[in-house]
C-alpha positions in Angstrom: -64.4 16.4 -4.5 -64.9 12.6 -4.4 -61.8 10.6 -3.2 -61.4 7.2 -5.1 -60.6 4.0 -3.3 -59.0 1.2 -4.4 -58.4 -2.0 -2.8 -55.3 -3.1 -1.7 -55.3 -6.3 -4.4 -56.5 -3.5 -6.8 -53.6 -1.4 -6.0 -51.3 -4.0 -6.2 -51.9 -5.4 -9.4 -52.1 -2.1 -11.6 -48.6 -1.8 -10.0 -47.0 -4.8 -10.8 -48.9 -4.8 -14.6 -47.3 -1.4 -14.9 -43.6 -2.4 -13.5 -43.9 -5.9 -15.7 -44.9 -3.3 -18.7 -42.3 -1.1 -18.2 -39.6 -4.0 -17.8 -39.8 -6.1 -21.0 -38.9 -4.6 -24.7 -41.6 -3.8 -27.1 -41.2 -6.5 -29.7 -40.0 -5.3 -33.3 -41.6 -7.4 -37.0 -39.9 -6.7 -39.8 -42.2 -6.9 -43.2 -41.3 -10.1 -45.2 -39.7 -7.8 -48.3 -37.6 -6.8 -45.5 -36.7 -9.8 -44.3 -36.1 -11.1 -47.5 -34.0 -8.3 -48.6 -31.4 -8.5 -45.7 -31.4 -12.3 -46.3 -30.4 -11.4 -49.8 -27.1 -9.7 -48.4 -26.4 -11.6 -45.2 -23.8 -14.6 -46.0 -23.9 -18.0 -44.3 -21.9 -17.1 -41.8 -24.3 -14.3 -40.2 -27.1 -16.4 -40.5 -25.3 -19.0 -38.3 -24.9 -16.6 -36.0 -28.0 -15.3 -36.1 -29.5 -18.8 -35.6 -27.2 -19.2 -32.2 -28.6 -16.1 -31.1 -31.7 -16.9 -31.6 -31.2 -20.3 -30.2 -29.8 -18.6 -27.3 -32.7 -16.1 -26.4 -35.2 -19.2 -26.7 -32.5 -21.0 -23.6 -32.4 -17.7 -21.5 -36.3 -17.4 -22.3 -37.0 -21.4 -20.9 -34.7 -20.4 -17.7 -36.7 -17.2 -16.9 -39.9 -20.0 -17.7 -37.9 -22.4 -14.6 -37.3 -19.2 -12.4 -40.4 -17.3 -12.6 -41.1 -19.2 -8.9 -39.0 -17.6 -7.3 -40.3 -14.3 -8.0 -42.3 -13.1 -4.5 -45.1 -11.7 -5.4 -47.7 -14.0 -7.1 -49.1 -12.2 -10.1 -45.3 -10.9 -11.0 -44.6 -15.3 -11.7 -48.0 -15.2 -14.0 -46.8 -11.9 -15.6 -43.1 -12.8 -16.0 -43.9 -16.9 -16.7 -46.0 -15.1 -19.5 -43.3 -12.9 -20.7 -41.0 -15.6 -21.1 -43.7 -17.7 -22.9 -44.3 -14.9 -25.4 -40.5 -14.5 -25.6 -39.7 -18.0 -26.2 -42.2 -18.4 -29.2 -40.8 -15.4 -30.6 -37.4 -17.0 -30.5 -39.1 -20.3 -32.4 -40.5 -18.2 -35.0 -37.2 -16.6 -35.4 -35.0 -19.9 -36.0 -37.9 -21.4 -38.0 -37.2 -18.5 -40.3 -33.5 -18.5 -39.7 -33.3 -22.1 -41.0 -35.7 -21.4 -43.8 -33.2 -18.3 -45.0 -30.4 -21.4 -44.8 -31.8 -23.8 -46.5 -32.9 -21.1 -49.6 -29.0 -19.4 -49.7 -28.1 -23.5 -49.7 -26.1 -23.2 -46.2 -25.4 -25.6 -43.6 -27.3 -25.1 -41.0 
């Protein structure tokens, strides 16, 4: 039987890939007939509050952006900085769409 070494750098990135995997929520797409369809019953009022939401995920997503320093470990900044770059264009798409939905059910947004 053949034992398998790995380098210390080795070992340590596979593990902080696999915690930064682990951490972070798969991201969920809704089709467009989807989208459209829960426009369709959603008033003014919940798409305004959808658009804060969003608006605040992008904020909390810039901060994590600010802070990913501070993290110790060098490739856990890269990963996380990454995260919150994927997270914060996420949150872009999402109010672009938002304020689409608002301007088609003739809200102000």
């Amino acid at each position: 039987m053949q034992t398998l070494v790995i380098s210390p750098l080795v070992a340590i990135v596979i593990a902080t890939t696999a915690l930064c995997g682990c951490a972070g929520t798969a991201p969920t797409r809704t089709s467009d007939k989807t989208a459209a369809d829960k426009t369709a019953r959603v008033d003014c009022t919940e798409l305004n509050a959808q658009l804060i939401s969003a608006h605040q995920r992008k904020s909390a997503a810039a901060a994590a952006q600010r802070d990913a320093w501070k993290v110790v470990i060098p490739v856990a900044v890269v990963a996380r900085y990454a995260g919150a770059i994927v997270s914060a264009n996420d949150a872009d798409e999402e109010i672009a769409r938002l304020q689409a939905d608002l301007q088609r059910a003739g809200c102000a947004g």
